[in-house]
Backbone bond lengths (Angstrom), bond angles and torsions (degrees), N, CA, C in turn:
res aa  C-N    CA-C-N  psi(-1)  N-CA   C-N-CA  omega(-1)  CA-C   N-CA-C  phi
1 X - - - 1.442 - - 1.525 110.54 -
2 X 1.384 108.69 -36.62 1.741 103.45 -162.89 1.913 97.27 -80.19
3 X 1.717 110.09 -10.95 1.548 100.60 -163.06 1.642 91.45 -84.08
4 X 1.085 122.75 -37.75 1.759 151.55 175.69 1.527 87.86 -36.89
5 X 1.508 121.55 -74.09 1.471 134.54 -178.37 1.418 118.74 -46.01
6 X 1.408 115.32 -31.87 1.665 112.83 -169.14 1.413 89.28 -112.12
7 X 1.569 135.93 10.35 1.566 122.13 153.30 1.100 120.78 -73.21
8 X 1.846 101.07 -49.61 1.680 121.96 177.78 1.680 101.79 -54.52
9 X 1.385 127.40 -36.55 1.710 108.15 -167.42 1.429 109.62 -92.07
10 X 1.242 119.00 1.11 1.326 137.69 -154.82 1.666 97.59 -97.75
11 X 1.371 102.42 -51.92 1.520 117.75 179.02 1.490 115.78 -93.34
12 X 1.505 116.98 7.03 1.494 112.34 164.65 1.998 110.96 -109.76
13 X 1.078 92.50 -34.62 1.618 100.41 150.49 1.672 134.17 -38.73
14 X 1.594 109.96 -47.91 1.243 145.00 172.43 1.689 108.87 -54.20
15 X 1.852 86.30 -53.20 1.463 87.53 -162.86 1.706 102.18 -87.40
16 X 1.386 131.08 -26.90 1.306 134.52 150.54 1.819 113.99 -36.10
17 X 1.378 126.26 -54.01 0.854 89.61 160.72 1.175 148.46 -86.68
18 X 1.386 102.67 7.90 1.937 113.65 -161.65 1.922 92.10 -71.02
19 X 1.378 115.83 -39.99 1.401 146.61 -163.88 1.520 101.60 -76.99
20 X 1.096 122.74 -31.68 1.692 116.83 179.29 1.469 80.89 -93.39
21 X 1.061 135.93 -44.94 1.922 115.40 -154.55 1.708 102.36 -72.87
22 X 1.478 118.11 -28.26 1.435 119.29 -174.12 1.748 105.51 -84.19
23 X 1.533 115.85 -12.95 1.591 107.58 -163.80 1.791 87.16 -94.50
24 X 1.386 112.41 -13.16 1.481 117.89 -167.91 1.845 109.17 -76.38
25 X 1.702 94.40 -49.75 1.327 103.08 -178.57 1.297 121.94 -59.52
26 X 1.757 118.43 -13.83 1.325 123.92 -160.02 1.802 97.51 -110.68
27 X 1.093 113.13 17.08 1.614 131.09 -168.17 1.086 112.09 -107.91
28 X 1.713 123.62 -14.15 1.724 120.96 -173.24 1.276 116.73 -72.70
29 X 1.311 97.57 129.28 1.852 119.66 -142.18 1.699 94.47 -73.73
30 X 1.337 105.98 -29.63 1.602 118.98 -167.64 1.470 115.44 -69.98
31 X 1.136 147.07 137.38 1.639 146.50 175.32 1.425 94.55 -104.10
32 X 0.988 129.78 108.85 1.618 120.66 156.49 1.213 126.59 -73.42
33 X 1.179 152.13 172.73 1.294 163.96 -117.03 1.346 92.64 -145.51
34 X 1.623 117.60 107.08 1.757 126.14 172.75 1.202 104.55 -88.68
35 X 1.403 117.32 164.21 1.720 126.50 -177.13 1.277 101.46 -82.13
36 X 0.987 123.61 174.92 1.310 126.64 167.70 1.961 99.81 92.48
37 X 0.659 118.21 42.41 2.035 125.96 164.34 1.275 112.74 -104.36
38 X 1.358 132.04 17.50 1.417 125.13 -169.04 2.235 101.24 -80.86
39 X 1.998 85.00 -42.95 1.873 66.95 170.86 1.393 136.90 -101.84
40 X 1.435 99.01 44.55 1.514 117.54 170.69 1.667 119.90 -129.37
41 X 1.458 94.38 6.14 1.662 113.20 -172.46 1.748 98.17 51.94
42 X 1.537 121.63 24.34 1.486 96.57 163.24 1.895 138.73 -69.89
43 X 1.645 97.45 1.75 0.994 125.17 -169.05 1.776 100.87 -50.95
44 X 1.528 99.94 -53.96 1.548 119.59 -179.42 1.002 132.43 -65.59
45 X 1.987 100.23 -17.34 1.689 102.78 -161.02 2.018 92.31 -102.42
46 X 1.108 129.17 -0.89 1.382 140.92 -165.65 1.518 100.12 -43.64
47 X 1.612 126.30 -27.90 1.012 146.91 -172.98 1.818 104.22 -61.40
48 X 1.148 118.17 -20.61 1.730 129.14 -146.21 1.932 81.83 -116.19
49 X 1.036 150.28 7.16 1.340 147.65 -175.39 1.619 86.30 -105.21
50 X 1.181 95.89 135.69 1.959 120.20 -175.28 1.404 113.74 90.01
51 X 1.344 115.18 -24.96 2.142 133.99 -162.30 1.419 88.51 -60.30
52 X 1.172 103.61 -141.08 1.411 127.29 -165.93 1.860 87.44 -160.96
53 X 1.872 89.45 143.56 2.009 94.64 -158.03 1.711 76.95 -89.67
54 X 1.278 143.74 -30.45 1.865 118.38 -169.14 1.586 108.10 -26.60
55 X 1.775 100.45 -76.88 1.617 107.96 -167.32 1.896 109.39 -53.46
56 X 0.859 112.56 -41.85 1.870 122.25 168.08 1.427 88.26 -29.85
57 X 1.314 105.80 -94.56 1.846 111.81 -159.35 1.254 122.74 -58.82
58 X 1.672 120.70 -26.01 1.593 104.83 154.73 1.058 118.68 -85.08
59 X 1.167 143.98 5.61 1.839 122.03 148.04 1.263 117.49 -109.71
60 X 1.193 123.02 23.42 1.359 125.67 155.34 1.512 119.86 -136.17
61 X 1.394 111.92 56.48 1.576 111.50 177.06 1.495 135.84 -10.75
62 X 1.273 111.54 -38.01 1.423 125.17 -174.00 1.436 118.46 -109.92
63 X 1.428 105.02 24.67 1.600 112.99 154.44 1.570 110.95 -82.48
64 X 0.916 100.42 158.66 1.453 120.97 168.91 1.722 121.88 -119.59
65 X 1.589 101.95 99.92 1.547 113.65 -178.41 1.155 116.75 -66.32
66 X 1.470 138.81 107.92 1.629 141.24 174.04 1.324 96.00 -92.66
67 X 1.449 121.61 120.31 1.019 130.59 126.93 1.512 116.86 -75.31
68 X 1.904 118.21 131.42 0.834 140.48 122.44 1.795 113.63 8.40
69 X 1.185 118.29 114.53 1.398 126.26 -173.67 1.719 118.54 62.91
70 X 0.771 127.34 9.02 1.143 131.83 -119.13 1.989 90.13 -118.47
71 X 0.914 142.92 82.68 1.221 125.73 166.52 2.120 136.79 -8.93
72 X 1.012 99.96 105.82 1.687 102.76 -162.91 2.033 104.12 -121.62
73 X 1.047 93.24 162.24 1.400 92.66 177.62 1.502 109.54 -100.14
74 X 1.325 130.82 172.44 1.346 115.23 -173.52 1.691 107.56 -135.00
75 X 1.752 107.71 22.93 1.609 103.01 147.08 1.385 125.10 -37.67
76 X 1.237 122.20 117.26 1.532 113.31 175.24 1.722 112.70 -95.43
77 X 1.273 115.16 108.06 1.646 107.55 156.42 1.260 121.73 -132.18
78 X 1.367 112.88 114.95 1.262 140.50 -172.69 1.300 124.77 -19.07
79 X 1.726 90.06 -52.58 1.840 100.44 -174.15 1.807 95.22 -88.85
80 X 1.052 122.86 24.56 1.773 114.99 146.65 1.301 131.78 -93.24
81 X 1.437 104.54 121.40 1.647 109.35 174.85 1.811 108.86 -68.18
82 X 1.759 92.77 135.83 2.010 82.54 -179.75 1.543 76.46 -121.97
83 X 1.512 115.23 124.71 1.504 110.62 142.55 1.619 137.54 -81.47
84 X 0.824 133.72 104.61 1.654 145.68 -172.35 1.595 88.08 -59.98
85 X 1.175 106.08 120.96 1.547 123.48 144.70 1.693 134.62 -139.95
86 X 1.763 97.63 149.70 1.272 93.91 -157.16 1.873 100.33 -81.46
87 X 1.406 104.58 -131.33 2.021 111.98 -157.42 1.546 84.20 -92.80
88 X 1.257 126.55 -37.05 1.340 118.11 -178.51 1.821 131.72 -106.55
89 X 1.537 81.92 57.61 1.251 116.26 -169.87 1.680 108.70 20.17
90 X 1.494 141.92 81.40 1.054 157.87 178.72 1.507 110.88 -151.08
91 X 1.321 112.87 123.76 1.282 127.66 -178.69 1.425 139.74 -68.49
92 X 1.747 127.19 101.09 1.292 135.12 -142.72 1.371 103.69 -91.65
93 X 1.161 120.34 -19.51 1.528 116.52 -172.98 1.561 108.18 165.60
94 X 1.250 107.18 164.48 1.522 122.76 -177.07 0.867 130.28 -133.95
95 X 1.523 120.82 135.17 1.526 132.75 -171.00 1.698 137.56 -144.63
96 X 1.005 108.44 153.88 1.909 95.59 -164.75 1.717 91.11 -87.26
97 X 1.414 112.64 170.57 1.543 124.19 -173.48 1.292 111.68 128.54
């Protein structure tokens, strides 16, 4: 029974960490920049990832600021710039939609 006991804690341990390393990997704070921005001209704006999104959205009206958690609609149109930003309003990456 007690060898039975130190398999079972042995293999819930295991699986504790298998479960923190996968909730970790799905945690990277960073958005990178996907291909495919040519029909949103985000190709150009790649420059605006690390900034801060204020100056972004007043000279480009027709971006669309994502905040992070943030409730969004999920119309997709192509030729829209979406800037991803994180809690301290700075821009993680860019995408058409």
């Amino acid at each position: 029974m007690r060898q039975a006991d130190g398999w079972i804690r042995g293999s819930l341990g295991a699986m504790a960490l298998v479960g923190m390393a996968l909730t970790l990997a799905g945690c990277d704070g960073t958005r990178q920049t996907v291909s495919g921005l040519s029909s949103c001209g985000g190709e150009a704006m790649q420059g605006w990832i690390g900034q801060p999104a204020g100056p972004l959205a007043s000279q480009l009206p027709g971006v669309r600021v994502l905040d992070s958690g943030s409730p969004t609609t999920y119309d997709f149109r192509p030729e829209r710039l979406n800037a991803h930003v994180n809690s301290d309003g700075v821009v993680t990456g860019l995408s058409c939609g």
